[in-house]
C-alpha positions as CSV (number, residue, x, y, z in Angstrom):
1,X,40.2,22.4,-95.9
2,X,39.6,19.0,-95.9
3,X,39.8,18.8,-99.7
4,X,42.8,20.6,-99.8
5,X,44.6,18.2,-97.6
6,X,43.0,15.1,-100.4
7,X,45.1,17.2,-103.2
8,X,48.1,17.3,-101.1
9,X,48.3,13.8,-100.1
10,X,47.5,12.6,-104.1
11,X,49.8,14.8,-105.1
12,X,52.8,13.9,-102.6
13,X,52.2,10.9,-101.1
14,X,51.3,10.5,-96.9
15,X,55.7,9.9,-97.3
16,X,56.7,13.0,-98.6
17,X,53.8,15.5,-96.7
18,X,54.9,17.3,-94.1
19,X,53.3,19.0,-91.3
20,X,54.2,22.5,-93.3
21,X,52.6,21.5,-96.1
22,X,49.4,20.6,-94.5
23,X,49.6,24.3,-93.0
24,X,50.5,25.5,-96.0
25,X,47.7,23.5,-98.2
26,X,44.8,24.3,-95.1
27,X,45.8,28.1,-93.9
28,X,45.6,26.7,-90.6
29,X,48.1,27.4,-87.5
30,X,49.7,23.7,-86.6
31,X,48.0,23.8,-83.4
32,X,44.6,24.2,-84.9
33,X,45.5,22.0,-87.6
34,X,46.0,19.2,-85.5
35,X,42.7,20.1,-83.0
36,X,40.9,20.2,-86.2
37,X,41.8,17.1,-87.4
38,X,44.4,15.0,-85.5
39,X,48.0,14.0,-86.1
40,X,49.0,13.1,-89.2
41,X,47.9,9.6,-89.5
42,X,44.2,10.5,-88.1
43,X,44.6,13.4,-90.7
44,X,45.5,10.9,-93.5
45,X,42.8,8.4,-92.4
46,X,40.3,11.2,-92.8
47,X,42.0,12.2,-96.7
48,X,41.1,8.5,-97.5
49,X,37.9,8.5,-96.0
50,X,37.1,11.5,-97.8
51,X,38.6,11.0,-101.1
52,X,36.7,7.3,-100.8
53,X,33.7,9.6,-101.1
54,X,34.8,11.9,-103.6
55,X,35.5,9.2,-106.0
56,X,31.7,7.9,-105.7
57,X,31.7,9.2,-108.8
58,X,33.6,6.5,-110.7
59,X,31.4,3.5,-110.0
60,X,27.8,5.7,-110.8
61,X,28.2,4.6,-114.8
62,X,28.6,0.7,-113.6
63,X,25.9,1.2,-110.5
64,X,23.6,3.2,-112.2
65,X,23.6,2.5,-115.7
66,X,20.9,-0.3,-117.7
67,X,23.4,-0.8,-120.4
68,X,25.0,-3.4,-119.6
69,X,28.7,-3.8,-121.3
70,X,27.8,-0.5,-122.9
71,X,27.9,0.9,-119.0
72,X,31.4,-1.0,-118.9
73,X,32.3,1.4,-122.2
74,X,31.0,4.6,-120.8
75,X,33.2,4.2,-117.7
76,X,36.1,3.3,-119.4
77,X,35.4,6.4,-121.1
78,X,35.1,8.6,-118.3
79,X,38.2,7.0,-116.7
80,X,39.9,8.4,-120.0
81,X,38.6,11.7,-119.7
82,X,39.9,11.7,-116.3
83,X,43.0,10.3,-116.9
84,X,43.5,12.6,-119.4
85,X,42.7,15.9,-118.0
86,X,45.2,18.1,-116.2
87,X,43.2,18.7,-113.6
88,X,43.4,16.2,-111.1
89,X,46.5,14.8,-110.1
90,X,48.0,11.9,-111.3
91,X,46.1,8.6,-110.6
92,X,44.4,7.2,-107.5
93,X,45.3,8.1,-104.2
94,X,44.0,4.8,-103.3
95,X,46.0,2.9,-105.6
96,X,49.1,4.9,-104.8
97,X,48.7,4.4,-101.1
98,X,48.8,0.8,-101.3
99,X,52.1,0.2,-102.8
100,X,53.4,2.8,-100.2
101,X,54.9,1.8,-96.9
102,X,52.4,3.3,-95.2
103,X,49.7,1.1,-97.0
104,X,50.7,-1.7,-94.8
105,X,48.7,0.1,-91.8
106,X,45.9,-2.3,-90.9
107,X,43.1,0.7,-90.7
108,X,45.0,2.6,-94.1
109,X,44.9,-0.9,-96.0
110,X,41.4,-1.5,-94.6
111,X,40.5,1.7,-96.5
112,X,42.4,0.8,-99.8
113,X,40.8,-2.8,-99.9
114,X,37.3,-1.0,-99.4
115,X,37.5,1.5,-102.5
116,X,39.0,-0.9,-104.8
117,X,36.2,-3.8,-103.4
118,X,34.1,-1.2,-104.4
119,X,35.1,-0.7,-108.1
120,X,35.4,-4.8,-108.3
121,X,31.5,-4.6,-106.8
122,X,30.2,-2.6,-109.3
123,X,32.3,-4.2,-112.5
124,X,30.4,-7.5,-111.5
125,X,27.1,-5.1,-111.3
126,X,27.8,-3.8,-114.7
127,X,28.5,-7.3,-116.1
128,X,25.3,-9.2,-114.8
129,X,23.4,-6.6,-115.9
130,X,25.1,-7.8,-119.4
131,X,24.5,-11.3,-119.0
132,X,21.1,-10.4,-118.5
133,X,20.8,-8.5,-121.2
134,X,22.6,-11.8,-122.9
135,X,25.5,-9.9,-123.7
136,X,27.5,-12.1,-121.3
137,X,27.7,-15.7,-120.5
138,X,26.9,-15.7,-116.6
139,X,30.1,-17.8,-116.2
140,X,32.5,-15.0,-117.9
141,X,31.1,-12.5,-115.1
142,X,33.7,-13.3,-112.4
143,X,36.6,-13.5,-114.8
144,X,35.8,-10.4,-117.1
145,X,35.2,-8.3,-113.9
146,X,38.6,-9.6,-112.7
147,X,40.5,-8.4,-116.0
148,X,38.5,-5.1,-115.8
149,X,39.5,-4.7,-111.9
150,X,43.2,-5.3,-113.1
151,X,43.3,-3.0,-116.0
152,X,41.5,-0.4,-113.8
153,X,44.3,-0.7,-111.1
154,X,47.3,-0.6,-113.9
155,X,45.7,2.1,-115.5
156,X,45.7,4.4,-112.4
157,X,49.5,2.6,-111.6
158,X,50.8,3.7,-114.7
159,X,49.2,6.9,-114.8
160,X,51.6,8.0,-111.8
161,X,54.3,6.8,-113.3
162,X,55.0,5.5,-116.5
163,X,57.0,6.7,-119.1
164,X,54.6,8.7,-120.6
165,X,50.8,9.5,-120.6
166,X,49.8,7.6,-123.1
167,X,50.9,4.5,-121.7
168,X,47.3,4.8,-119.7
169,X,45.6,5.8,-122.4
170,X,46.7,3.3,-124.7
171,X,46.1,0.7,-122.0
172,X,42.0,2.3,-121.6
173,X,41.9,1.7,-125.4
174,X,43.1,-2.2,-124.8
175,X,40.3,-2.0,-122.5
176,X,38.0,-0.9,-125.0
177,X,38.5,-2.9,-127.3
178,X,38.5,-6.3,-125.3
179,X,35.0,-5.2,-124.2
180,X,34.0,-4.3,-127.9
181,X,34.7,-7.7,-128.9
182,X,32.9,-8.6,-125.9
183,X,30.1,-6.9,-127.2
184,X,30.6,-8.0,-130.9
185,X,30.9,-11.8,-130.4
186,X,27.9,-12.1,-127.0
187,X,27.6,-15.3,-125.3
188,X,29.8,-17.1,-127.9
């Protein structure tokens, strides 16, 4: 039930969910619906706690990997694929929620700042691992993870709402290639 209530909020927005909708999207009465799991801001806290889990997923490529930048490319990969495909709604609940009035809730923001600290974490991961690998000058690790963190955040900003798909997908490509030449030129 739980994950049906993550769909409904990334879909609508905390804004425009309504207490029949969560009935609707769970099966359950209201009354059970809120001893289950709360009122609707403890419902939405537990949506972002879960959806912070379900979207482990997008960091294992830069956690993970011993590539290097070429664990940079396969995420930026798998961000297109995801990006992409019709089956998940449009980009990052996260993301969404913090340009939403209700991101400015300390505990909501608290969780927002957490996922995309965690993205931001495991860029820099991904990137030492380059300089190590002397892909990367050490000293291009805190900016480079920076642009990524930026472009990751656009990307999933646009993906909700620019004018058309592509817009994301051509910005991933940008992404790409930056790292490419990234790749191409080293510790030049």
């Amino acid at each position: 039930m739980l994950d049906q209530l993550v769909t409904l909020f990334w879909e609508r927005g905390f804004a425009h969910t309504s207490h029949d909708d969560m009935k609707t999207a769970t099966g359950l009465s209201g009354s059970s619906l809120y001893n289950t799991f709360g009122d609707k801001h403890q419902i939405f806290d537990r949506v972002l706690e879960r959806y912070h889990e379900m979207s482990a997923i997008l960091v294992e490529p830069l956690i993970e990997g011993t590539g290097g930048l070429g664990d940079v490319l396969t995420w930026i990969d798998m961000l297109k694929t995801r990006v992409g495909s019709a089956k998940t709604p449009l980009g990052c609940l996260m993301i969404a929620t913090m340009g939403a009035r209700v991101g400015q809730d300390p505990q909501v923001r608290h969780r927002t700042q957490q996922n995309v600290a965690r993205v931001g974490a495991a860029l820099v991961s991904a990137l030492r691992r380059a300089a190590d690998r002397g892909e990367l000058d050490r000293a291009a690790i805190r900016p480079r993870g920076a642009m990524l963190l930026a472009g990751y955040v656009g990307v999933l900003t646009a993906s909700r709402g620019a004018p058309s798909p592509e817009t994301a997908l051509d910005m991933l490509d940008g992404l790409r290639d930056s790292v490419g030449e990234w790749m191409r030129y080293g510790k030049k």
